[in-house]
N, C-alpha and C positions, 0 to 999 in steps of 0.2 A: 442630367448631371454627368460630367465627365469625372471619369476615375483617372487620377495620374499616378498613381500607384505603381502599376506597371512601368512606368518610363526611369523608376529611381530602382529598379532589380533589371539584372544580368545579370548572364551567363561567365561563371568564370573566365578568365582570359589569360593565356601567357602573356608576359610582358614583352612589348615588342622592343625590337633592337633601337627604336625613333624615340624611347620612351626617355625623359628627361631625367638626368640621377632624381634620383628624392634624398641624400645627402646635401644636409647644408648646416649652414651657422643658426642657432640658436642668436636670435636678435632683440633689442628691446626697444622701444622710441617710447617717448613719452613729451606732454606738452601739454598747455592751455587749447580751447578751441573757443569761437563763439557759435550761437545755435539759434535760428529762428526756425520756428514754429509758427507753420499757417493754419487753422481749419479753412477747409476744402468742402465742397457738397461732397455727399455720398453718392454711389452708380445708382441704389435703388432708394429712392427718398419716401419708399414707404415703412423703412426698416426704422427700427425702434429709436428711441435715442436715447437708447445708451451705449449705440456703437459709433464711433468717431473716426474721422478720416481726414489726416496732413500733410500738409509737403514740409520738407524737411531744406535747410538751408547750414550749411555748415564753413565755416571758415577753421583752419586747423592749424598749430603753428607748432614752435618747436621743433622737433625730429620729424615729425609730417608736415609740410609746406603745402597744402591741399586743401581742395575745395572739396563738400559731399554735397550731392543734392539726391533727395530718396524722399519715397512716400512710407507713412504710418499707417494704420489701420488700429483703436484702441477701441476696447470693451471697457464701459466699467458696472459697476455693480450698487443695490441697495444698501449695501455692508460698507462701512466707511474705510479706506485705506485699502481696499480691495478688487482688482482690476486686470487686464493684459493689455502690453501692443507688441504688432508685430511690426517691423518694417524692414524693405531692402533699402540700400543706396550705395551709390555710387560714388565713390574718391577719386579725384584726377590730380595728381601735381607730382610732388619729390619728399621721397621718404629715404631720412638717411642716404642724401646723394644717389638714389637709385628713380629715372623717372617714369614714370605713368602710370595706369588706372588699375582699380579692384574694387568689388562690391565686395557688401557687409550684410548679413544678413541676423538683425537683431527679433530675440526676444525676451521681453519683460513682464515679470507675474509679480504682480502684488497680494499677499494674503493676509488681510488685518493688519498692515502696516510692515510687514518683514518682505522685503525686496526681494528678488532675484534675476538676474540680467545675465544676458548671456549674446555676445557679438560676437561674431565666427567668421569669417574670410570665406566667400564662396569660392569653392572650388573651383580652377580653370578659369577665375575669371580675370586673371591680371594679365598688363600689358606691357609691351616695350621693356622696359629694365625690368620690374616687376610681374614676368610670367613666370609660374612655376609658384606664386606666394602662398602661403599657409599660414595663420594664425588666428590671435584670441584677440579682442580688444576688451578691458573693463573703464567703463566710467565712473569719475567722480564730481560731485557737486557737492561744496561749500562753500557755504557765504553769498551763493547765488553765482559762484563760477566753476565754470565746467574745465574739467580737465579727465586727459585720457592717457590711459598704460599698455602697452601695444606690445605683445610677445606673436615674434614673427619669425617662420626663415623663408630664405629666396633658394634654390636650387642654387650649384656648384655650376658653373659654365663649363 
């Protein structure tokens, strides 16, 4: 088993002069998306089945013009309404007039029916117009459509 532990601590560091403001506009996009969900075999098909694994397909509209494609990983449990997944993926297109890509790094717990989700922008990972991006995504579904709330900023040039 490898430990990655180590690879997410360092050593204090001054901020270098290369280093990109972190000053920027507090932003918000929001919009409809559509979502397909695949199951996928698992890496080890001896593992139980209650652990679940999919690829993700997303169409995004609105303030994000974007495609995501990312894989899930879900647990669920004996206990009704009670569960996790994890997933990354990837966004490529135009958010608010600015273009190119960022990963999302999502996780969701269910405990006896009470939700909790949580989408976060990985760090360092955007491109082209969108380096430097930081934010939160929350989803919603009603009535069997999905929609997203995007609090984001991009660095100052």
């Amino acid at each position: 088993m490898v430990c990655l532990a180590p690879a997410f601590v360092r050593p204090a560091q001054s901020p270098s002069t290369n280093d990109q403001k972190e000053v920027g506009l507090n932003r918000h996009a929001a919009g409809p998306f559509d979502v397909k969900i695949t199951p996928e075999a698992l890496a080890d098909k001896s593992t139980e089945s209650t652990l679940g694994r999919m690829s993700i397909d997303k169409q995004y509209h609105g303030d994000l013009d974007a495609t995501g494609k990312g894989e899930m990983l879900t647990v669920s449990t004996d206990v009704k309404g009670s569960g996790v997944y994890v997933a990354v993926e990837r966004v490529t297109g135009t958010l608010q007039g600015h273009k190119g890509s960022f990963s999302l790094h999502h996780t969701g717990i269910m405990t006896r029916g009470n939700p909790e989700l949580k989408i976060t922008v990985v760090p360092d990972s955007g491109t082209d117009q969108l380096v430097g991006i930081t934010g939160t995504m929350s989803i919603k579904i009603e009535n069997g459509k999905h929609s997203y709330e995007f609090d984001y900023m991009l660095p100052e040039k």
